[in-house]
C-alpha positions in Angstrom: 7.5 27.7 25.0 6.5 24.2 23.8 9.3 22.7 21.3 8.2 19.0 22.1 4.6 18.4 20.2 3.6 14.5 19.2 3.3 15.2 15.6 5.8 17.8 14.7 9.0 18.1 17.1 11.5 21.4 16.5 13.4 19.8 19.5 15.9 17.7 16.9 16.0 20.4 14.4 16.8 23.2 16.6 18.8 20.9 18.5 21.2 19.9 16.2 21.5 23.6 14.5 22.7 24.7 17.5 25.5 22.3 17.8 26.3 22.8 13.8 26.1 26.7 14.1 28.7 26.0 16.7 31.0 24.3 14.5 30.2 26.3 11.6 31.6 29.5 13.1 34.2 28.3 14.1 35.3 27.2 11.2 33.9 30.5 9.4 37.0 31.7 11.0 39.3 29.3 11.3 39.3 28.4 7.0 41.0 31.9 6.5 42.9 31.6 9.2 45.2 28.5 9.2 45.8 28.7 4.9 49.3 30.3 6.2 49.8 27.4 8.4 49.1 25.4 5.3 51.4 27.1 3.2 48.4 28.5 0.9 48.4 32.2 -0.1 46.0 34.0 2.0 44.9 36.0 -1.4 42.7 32.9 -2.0 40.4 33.4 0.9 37.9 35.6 -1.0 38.2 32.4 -3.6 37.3 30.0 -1.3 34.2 32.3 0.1 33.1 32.2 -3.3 33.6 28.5 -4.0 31.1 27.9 -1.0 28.5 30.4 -1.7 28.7 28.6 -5.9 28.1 25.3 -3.6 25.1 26.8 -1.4 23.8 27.8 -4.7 24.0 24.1 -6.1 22.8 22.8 -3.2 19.5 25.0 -2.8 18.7 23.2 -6.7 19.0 20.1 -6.1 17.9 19.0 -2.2 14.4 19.1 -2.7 14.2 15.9 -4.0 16.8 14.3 -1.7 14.2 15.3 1.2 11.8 13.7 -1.0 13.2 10.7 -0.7 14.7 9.9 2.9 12.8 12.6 4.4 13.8 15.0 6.4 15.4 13.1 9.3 17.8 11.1 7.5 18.7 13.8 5.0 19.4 16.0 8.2 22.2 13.2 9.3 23.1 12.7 5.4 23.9 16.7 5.1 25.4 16.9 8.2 27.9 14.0 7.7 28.3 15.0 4.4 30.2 18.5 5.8 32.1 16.7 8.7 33.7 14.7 5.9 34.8 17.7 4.4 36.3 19.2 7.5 38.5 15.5 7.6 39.8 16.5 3.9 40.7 19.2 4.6 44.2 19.2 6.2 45.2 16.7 4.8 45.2 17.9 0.9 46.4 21.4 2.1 46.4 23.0 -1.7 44.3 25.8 -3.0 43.0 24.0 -5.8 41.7 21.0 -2.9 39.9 23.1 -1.0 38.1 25.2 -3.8 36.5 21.8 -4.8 36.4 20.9 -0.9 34.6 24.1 -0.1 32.3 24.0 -2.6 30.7 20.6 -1.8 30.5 21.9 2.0 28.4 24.7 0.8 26.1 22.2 -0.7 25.8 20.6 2.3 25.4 23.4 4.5 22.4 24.3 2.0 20.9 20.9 2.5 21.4 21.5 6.7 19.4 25.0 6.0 16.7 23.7 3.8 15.6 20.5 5.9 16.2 22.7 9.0 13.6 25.6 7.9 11.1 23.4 5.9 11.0 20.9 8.8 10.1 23.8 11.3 7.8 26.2 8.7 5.5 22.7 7.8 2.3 22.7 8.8 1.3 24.7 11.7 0.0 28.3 11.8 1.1 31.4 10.8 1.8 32.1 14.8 3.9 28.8 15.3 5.9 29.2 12.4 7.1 32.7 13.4 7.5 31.3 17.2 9.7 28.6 15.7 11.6 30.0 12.7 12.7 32.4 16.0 14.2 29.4 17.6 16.3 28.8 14.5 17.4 32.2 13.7 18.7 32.6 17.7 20.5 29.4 17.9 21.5 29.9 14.3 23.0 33.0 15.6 23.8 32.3 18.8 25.9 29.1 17.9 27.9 31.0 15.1 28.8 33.7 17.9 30.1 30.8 20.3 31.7 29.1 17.3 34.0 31.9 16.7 34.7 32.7 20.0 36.3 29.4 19.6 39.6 30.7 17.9 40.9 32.4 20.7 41.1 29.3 23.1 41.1 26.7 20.7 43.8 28.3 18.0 43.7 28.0 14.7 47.1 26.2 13.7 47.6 22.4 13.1 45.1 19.8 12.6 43.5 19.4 16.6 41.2 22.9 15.4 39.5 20.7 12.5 39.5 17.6 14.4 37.3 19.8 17.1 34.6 21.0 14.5 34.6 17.2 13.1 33.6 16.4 17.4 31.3 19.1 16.8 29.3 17.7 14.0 29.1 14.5 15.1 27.7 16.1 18.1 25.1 17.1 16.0 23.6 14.0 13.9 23.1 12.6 17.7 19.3 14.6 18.4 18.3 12.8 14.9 19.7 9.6 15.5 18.6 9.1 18.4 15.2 10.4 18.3 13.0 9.0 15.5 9.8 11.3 16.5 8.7 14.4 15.5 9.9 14.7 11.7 7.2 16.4 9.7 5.0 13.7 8.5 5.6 12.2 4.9 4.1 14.4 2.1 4.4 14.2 -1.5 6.8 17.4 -2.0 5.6 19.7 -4.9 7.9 21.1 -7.2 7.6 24.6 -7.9 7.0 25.7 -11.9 8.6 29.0 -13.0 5.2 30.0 -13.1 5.0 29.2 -9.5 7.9 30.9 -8.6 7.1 34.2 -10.5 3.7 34.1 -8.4 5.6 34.1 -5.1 5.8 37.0 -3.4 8.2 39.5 -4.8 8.8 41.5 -1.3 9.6 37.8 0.2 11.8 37.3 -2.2 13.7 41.1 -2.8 14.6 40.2 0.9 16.5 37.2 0.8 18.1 38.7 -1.7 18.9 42.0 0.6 19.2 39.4 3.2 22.1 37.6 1.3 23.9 40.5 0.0 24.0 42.2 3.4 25.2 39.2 5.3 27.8 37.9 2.9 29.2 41.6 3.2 29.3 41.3 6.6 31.1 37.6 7.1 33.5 38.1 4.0 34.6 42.3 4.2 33.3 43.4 7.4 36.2 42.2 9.5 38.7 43.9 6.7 37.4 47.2 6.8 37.0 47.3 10.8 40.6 46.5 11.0 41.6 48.8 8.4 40.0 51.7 10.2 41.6 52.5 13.9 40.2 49.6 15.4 42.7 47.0 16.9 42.0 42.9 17.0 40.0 42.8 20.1 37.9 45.8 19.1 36.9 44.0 15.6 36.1 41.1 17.8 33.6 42.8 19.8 32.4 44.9 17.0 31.6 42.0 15.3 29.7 40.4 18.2 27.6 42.6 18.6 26.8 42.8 15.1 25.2 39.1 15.7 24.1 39.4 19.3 21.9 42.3 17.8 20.6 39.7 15.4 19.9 37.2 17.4 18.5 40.0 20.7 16.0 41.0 17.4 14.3 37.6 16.7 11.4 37.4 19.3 10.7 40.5 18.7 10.5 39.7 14.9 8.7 36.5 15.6 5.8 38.9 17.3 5.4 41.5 15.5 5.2 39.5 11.9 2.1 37.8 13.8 0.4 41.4 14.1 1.7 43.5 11.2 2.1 43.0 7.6 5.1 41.7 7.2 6.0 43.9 3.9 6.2 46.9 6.1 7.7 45.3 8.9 10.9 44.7 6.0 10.6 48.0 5.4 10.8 49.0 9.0 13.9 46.7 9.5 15.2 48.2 6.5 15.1 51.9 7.8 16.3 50.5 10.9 19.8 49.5 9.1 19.3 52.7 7.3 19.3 54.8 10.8 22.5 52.3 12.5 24.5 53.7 9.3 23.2 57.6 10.1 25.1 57.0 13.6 28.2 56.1 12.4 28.0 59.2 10.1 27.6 61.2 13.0 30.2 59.8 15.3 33.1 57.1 14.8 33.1 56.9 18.1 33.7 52.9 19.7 30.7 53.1 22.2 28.9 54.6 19.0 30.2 51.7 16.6 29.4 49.1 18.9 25.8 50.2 19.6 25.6 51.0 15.4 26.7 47.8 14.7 24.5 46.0 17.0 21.5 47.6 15.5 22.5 47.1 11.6 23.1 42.9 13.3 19.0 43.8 14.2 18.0 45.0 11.3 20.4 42.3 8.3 19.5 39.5 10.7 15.8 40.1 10.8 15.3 40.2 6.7 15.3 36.3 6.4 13.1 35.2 8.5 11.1 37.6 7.9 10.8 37.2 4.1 10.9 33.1 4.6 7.3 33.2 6.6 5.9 35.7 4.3 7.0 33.3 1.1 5.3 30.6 3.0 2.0 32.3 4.4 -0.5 31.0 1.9 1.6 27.8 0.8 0.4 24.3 1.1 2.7 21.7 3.6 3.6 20.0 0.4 4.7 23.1 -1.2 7.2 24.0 2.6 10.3 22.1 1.0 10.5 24.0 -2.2 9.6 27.2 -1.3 12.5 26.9 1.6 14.5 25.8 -1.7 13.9 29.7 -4.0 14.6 31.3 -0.6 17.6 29.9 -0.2 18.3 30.3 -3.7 17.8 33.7 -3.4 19.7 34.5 -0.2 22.5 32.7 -2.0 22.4 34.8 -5.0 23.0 38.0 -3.1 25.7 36.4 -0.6 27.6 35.6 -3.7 27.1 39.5 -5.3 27.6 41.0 -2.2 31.1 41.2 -1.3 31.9 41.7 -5.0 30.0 44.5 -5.6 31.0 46.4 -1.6 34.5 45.5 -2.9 34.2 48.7 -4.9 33.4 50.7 -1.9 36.7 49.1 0.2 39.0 52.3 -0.9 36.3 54.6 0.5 36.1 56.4 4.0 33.0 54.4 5.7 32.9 52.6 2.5 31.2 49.6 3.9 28.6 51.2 5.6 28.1 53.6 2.2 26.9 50.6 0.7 24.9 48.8 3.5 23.6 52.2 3.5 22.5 52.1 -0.1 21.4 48.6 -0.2 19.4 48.9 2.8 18.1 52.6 1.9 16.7 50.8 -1.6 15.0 47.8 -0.4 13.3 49.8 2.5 11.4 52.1 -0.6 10.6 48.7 -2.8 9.4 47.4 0.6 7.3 50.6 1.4 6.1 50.6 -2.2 5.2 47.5 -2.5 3.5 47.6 0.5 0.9 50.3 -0.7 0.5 49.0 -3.5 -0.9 46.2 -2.2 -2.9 47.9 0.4 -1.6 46.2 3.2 -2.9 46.8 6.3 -0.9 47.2 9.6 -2.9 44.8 11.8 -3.4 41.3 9.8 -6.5 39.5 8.5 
């Protein structure tokens, strides 16, 4: 596969995701872990979950025109050091009310990472590359977030060395833009998008990044909760959970192939069902070879909504019209991380409550996705 092109590289983007997805996970986990350490209540972590998802939803407002501006190169480096100064901050002003604010200005610049990331790699191109490259993103996305978290059990979690690590880390990461000028998308004048533009964008595309959001931001913030409230130890959650995002990322050339040869409304649908039918196993049998291959296939299907519903907002779009489009997407996948875990909180006390509602969430957007799909007459092989 052929990252390096003259015009249009997705060798620095990818690049530098990997290394950031890296230090992301790792931090993912480390954040909740260490406030003890700190001497902040743990009680706060759902808080601070939501003080970065408020941030990601800033941040998908207001970066279009930063890209604009310094394009996307520079505001690659900008968004990048922007979070590594977080991480500095952090232990050092170890109170709840620090990292609320702290947290909250990473998410911003973790929303500015994903939307230069994604409209760098979906500009120009066909409908072919984009799917071949928004696949490279979604497995090193993925794939660095898995290594990232693997992190805590060699690494730790206690003192200041684990922060000083993801600060390497991003560093690490501005280096493929620094140090290679070529291959940014070539200068455009970036379109806003009206409301009336936005209300024309494709509703399936956008119901799921929504579903997208809301299933993921279950599965970071309460997953891991209701594993270990069940009969599964530590190291059981741990490999129950990666395998929950080595099914994602196992999923995406497949996705990046079939969205090429099938409307990509029915192929959400058929992700959908496929989360639907992971949740029917674990009905049937609790059992840990069961849960493991369940959970891999519900990482398949939640993983596989985004990109999906990212090339289909962008099929018909003009280059100039990438940035902002990447922007409501984002904005959307925000929106349902942040009323996800808030609304599956309700289903905590149940048995299976968790996968009662991925059930339900999943189970609903595969009929709007089916529906929507005839009533557009979508075809299974594409124009």
């Amino acid at each position: 596969m052929k990252l390096l092109r003259n015009n249009d590289s997705a060798f620095v983007p990818v690049t530098g995701l990997t290394v950031f997805a890296i230090a992301s996970g790792y931090l993912m986990s480390l954040i909740p872990l260490s406030m003890a350490s700190f001497s902040i209540n743990t009680s706060y972590a759902s808080w601070l979950a939501s003080a970065y998802y408020v941030g990601l939803l800033i941040g998908s407002i207001m970066i279009e025109p930063i890209i604009a501006k310094i394009g996307h190169r520079f505001s690659f480096i900008s968004f990048l050091l922007l979070l590594a100064a977080t991480v500095v901050v952090l232990p050092f002003f170890p109170t709840k009310e620090s990292w609320l604010v702290i947290r909250c200005v990473a998410g911003i610049a973790v929303a500015g990472i994903f939307v230069v990331v994604e409209s760098w790699l979906l500009m120009g191109d066909s409908p072919k590359e984009r799917a071949k490259r928004l696949s490279f993103y979604m497995t090193s996305l993925y794939g660095g977030t898995t290594l990232g978290q693997l992190a805590i059990g060699f690494i730790g979690t206690q003192g200041i060395v684990p922060f000083m690590v993801v600060l390497a880390l991003l560093l690490l990461a501005t280096l493929p833009p620094l140090l290679i000028s070529q291959g940014q998308p070539p200068a455009l004048q970036h379109q806003s998008l009206s409301l009336k533009k936005i209300a024309q964008f494709s509703k399936p595309a956008i119901v799921g990044c929504i579903t997208s959001g809301v299933i993921m931001g279950t599965i970071y913030g309460l997953m891991p909760l209701s594993l270990s409230q069940s009969h599964f130890d530590g190291e059981q959650v741990g490999v129950l959970m990666a395998a929950t995002i080595l099914g994602g990322m196992v999923i995406q050339p497949i996705v990046s192939k079939l969205s090429v040869i099938m409307s990509k409304t029915l192929l959400l649908a058929m992700v959908s069902l496929l989360g639907v039918f992971a949740m029917g196993m674990i009905y049937l049998s609790e059992n840990y070879i069961v849960m493991i291959v369940a959970l891999g296939l519900l990482g398949m299907s939640s993983f596989a909504l985004y990109p999906i519903a990212i090339t289909l907002a962008c099929d018909k779009l003009d280059s100039s019209c990438i940035v902002a489009a990447t922007q409501v997407m984002l904005l959307s996948y925000s929106i349902g991380s942040a009323i996800g875990p808030l609304s599956a909180g309700n289903f905590m006390l149940q048995h299976n409550g968790l996968m009662n509602f991925f059930f339900i969430v999943l189970l609903t957007a595969a009929i709007y996705m089916l529906l929507a799909s005839l009533r557009r007459k979508d075809h299974i092989l594409a124009n």
